[in-house]
Every structure is written in C-alpha cells, then in structure tokens.
N, C-alpha and C positions, 0 to 999 in steps of 0.2 A: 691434703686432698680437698680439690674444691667442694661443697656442700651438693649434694643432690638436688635437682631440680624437683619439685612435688609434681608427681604425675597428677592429670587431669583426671576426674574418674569417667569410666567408659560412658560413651554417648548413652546406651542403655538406661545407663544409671542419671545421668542427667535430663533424659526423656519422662523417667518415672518420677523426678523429683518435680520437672516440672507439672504434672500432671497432677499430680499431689497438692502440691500447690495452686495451681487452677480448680479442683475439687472443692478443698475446704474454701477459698475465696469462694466462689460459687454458692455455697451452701450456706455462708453467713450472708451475699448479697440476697440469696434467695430470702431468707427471714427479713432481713432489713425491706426489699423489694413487696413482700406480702402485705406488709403492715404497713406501710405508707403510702399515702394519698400519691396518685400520678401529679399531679400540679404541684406538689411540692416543689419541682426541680423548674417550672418555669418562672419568667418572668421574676429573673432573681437580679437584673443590671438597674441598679440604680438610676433613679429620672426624678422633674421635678415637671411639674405640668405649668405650663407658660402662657395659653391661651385658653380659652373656649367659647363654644358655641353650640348651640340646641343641644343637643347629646354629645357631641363630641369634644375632644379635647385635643390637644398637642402635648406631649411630652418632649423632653430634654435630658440628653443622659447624659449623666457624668461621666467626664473622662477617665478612664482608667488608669493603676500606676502600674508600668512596664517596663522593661527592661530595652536595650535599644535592641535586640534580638527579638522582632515581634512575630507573636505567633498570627499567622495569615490563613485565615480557614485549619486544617487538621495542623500543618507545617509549620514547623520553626524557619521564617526565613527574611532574609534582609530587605527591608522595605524602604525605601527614600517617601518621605512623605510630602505631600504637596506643601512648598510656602503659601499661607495664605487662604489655605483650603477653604473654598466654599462648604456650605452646609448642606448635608444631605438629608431629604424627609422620605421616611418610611410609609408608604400607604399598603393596608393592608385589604382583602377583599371583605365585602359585608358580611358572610354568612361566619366568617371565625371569629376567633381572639386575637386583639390583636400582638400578642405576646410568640406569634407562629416565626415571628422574627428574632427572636430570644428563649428557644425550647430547653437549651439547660446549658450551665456555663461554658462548655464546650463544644457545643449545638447552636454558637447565636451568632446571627447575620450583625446583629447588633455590636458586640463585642468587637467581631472582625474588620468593624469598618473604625472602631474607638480606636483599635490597637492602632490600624492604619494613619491613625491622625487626621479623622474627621470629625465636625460638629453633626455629632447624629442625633435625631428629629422623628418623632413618631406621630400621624395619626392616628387616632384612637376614635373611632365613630360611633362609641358605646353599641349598649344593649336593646332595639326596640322594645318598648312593650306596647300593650294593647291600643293606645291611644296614637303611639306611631303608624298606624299601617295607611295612612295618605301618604307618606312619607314617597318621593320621585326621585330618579337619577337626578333631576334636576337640581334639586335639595344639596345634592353631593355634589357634582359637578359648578354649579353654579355660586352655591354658598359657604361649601363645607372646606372644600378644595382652598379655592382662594383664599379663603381667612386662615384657613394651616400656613400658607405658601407666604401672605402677609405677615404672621408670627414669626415666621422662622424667619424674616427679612431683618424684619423690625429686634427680634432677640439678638439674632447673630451681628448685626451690622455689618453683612454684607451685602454687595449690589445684587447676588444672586444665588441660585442654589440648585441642587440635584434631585433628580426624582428619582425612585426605585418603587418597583410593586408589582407584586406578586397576583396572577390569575385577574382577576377585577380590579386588584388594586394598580395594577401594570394600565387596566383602559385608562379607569379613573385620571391616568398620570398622562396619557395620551390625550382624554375626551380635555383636560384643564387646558394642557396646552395649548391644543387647534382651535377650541375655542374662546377663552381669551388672548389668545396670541400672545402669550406671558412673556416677553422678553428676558425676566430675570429665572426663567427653566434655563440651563445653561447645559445642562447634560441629560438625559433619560435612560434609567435601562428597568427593563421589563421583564419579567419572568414567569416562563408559560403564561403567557396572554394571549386569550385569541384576538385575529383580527377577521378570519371569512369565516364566519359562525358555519357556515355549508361546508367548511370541510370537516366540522366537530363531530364526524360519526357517528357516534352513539348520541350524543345529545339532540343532532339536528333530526336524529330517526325520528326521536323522540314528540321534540314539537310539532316536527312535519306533518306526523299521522292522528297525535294528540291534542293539538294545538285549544281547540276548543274544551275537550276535556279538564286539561292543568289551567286553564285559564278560571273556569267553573268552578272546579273544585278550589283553583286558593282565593276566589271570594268568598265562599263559604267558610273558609280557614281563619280569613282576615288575614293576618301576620303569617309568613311560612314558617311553624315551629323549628328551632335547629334542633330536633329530633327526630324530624323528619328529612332534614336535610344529612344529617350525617350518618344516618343508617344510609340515603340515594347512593351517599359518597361511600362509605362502605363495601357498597353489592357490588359497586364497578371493580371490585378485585377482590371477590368471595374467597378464591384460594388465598391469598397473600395475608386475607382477618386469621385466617386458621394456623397457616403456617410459621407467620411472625411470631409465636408461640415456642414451636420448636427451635425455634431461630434464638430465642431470646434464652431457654434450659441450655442453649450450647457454649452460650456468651456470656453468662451467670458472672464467669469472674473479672468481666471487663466492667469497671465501672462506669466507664466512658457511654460504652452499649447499653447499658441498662438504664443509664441517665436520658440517654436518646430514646432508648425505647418507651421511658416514661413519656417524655416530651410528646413524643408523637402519637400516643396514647389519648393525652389531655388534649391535642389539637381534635382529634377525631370524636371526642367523646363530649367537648364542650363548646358546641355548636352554639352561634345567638341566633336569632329570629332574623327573619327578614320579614323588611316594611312587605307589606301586601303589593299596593302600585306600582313599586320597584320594583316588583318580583314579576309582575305581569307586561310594562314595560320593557324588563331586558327579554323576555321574550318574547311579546310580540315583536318589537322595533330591533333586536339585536340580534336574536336566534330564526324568528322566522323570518325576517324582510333583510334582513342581511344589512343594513345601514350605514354603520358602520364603515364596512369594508369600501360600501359606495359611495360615502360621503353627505347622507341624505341624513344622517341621526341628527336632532337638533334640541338643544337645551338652552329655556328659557327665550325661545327665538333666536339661537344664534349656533349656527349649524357646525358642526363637527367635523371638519374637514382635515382628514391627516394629511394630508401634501402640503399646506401650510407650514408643518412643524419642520424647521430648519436647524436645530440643535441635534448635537449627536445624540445617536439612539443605538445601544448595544442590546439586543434580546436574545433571551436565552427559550428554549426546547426541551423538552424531555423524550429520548429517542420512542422509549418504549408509553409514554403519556398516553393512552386512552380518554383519556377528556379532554387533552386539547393537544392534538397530536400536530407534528411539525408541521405539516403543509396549514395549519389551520392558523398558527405561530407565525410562521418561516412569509406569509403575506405582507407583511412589514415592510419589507425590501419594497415590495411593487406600489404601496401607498403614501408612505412616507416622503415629506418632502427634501428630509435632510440629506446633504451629501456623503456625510460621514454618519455612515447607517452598518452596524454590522449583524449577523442573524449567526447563533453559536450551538451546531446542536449535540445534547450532553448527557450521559446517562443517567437514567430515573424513569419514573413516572410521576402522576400529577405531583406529590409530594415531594418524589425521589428526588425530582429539578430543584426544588425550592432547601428541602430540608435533610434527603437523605444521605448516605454515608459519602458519596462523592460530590455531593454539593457542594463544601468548604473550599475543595479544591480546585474543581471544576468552575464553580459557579460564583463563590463569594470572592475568591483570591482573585479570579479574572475581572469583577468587576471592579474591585476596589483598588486595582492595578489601571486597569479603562479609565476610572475615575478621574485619579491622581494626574493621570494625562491629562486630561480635558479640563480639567477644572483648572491645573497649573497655569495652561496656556490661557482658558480664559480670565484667571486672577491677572497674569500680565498683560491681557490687552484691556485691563483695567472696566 
C-alpha cells in the first residue's frame, strides 16, 4: 500500500504556531531594541572620503558583493544595469545627517542604487558650530556643490554624473545646475523639493504672518539649534510621534521594522544646526518672496534660473506630505527648462516619500530604473 500522505496540521493550529512565534521574536527584539542606541543601525555602508572643503566632505562607497538577483528597493528583482554608469552624488538637506540616505542596511537609498550598479557619491556638509553662522546658501551653492560635483568627476573619471536630493538637498541640485549651467549634470531627480514656497501651507502661514518674528528671534539664536529644528519637524505630525509607538509593539518581531524604526528614530532625534544667514536667507529670499519659483534667487551674482536646466529631471511627491505638499513639488513641470521632465506622485509624507515603507519601491526602484535609462544613453552619446 502506498505510504500515507502526512496531513497538514489545521490552519488553527498553524495560525497559533505562527503567533507564538511572532511573540517570543518580538519580546527578545524588544530587549535587544531597549538597550541599544538608535544610530546603531545607521550609516553602516562602507565609504571612503575623496574630497573636502570648509566643513564638508564627499564620500565614496564601496561597491557591494551581490548576487546577479539584485535586490532593488524592498524587492528581489532583475535589473540590467547601465554599461558605463555614470556616477551618482547624494546631496542631502542641511538641517539632518547626512546618513538619511542609509538608515539601516535594508532602509538605504544608498545600497539600492550599489546593487543597481552605480558609482554612489555622498555630500556630507558636516555639523555647524558657533563660528559658522555667516555661513549663506551661496557657500553651498557656489562652493560647496561644485567642488562635490568636481570630485566625483575627477574620482570617477567620468565625463558626467547624476544628482539626487532629497527636500533642500533636491534645490541645492537644481540652484548648482541653473546656475552654473553644469553640463556634466546629465541626469537629476528630486525628492520632495519644493519649488512655489506659496504653496507650502503650513510653512508659508508661517513666514507670512511671522516673518519679522523668526527672522529676530534666529539672530538672537545665531546658529538654528537642531533641537529646535526637530522637535518644529516633529509637531507637524503630533499624532503619528505617539502612535509610531504602537505601530512599532505590533511589529516587535520584524526585524526589518524595527531596524527602520530605529533609523528613522536617529534621523528625527539627530538634528545638526543651521548656519544662522542661511536660515534667514532661505526665508526671506525662498519662503517669503518666493524666488525661486520666479527665477529672481541669485548666488554669488549669478541668478538661479530653472528653465535653463535642460537634463532630465524625475521628481518625486509625497501624496499625504504636509510640508511640502504636491502642488508646492509638482511646480517643476511649469519652471523647468528640460524636455524630459517627469513629476511622480507617491505615498508618504515628508519622510514617508524619502524613507518610508513604500519608499524603496515607489521611489528608490523607480529612480534607479529612470537613471539607468538616462545615464545609458548618455554614456553612448559619449
């Protein structure tokens, strides 16, 4: 007689085993989770720093070893990767770390563009301290930027390279290029950037009615403390500080989640300073007079005009973003001079777009697929 097939045990009973399991994981992540530093889990991909200048530096990160099944954002999935690939540099906004691009080895913008088979490239614009607060957009824009964008030329040895950057880091990537008319920017993409400060809702309430207040008060400050800055960041989603809590006891046994939770933990809690001028500068000239969007913002005498920028430009949106909500984003399209311009909008908020759970797949897989295009074709038109 042939042998009896072994029954399966009832769903019941495989529901309770898994739950069981999800428990005790949970409860050893929990101890493990209690006792260790949140930053533990960032800023863990290997680099070697290849430039510097005033505070800032460039990193270079090693390529990783992979399999030809690269994982691409959350997904295991098949990627042809550019011959040739240009290099892509990371700018990040001033007020964070800039490791918000590498929050934990499963969480990193960084990683996903390694696996992709890019030369990835990081600005690092350090920590002001007290002696920095003359510190101007112009600073970064004018000297900071370019000598990154030099580095990575001169390291890579190639004719050009990619921008990517997140919030300020995204202007930054826009203000270099309109106004040096960098030729070797071959590609751009942006991520929650505003471009019409007037549509930033809650922020432009802000300056509108304040304007002379926050300007008073961060002279008196000097430097904006990032303590003050990331409690601001904080309040814009009082429920979501509270709840993220519960959210994290339910998810105890996902290592993955609690790796992200820490990440995003250490972004929120390790705020740097902002130069003083710079802080007063992007609002007068960028939040209240709107400049920017008009083409009127100008650094070191030589003015900012996005309809110049003629490289593609992918930016991305956060549907639900409160601080820099699409229509304030989604202006790109109308000022932009490139013809292969596209505006992608994605679920998140400020951070969601950038780093949260549908980020990787949404937002890192689509660019680093955008990329691969663009950079391909311009490696062959040499």
């Amino acid at each position: 007689m042939p042998a009896e097939t072994p029954r399966k045990p009832p769903k019941v009973l495989r529901r309770l085993e898994r739950t069981a399991v999800r428990a005790l994981t949970g409860f050893v992540n929990g101890i493990d989770w209690w006792q260790r530093d949140p930053t533990d889990v960032v800023d863990q991909s290997p680099y070697d720093i290849v430039a510097r200048k005033g505070l800032s530096a460039v990193r270079r990160y090693r390529p990783q070893v992979h399999d030809d099944d690269m994982r691409i954002g959350t997904e295991v999935v098949h990627f042809e990767a550019p011959h040739q690939a240009l290099p892509v540099l990371l700018i990040p906004p001033l007020m964070v770390q800039p490791w918000i691009y590498d929050l934990a080895p499963r969480r990193s913008l960084v990683r996903t563009l390694l696996r992709a088979g890019f030369d990835v490239y990081l600005l690092d614009f350090g920590a002001p301290g007290k002696d920095d607060e003359r510190l101007t957009l112009d600073n970064y824009v004018i000297d900071w930027v370019p000598a990154a964008v030099d580095a990575v030329v001169q390291t890579s040895g190639a004719p050009g390279l990619a921008l990517i950057g997140y919030c300020m880091g995204g202007l930054f990537a826009l203000m270099h290029t309109s106004v040096a008319q960098d030729p070797r920017v071959r590609a751009l993409v942006t991520i929650g950037a505003p471009i019409d400060a007037h549509k930033m809702s809650l922020m432009h309430f802000f300056v509108r009615h304040g304007h002379k207040e926050i300007d008073a008060i961060s002279k008196r400050l000097g430097n904006v403390p990032g303590a003050v800055s990331s409690t601001a960041f904080r309040l814009t989603n009082p429920l979501k500080t509270v709840t993220r809590y519960s959210d994290l006891f339910v998810n105890l046994w996902n290592d993955d989640y609690v790796a992200g939770f820490d990440g995003v933990t250490a972004w929120t809690t390790q705020f740097v300073d902002y130069p003083g001028d710079a802080f007063r500068q992007l609002m007068a000239e960028f939040m209240k007079d709107n400049k920017l969007k008009q083409g009127t913002m100008s650094f070191g005498g030589r003015t900012a005009d996005l309809g110049k920028i003629q490289c593609p430009v992918l930016a991305f949106a956060g549907r639900s973003d409160q601080i820099v909500p699409p229509d304030a984003a989604r202006e790109v399209l109308a000022v932009i001079g490139s013809a292969d311009k596209t505006f992608r909008e994605v679920s998140g908020g400020h951070m969601g777009v950038m780093a949260g759970r549908d980020a990787p797949n949404q937002v890192w897989a689509v660019a680093a697929q955008w990329l691969g295009e663009r950079m391909a074709q311009s490696s062959g038109a040499g």
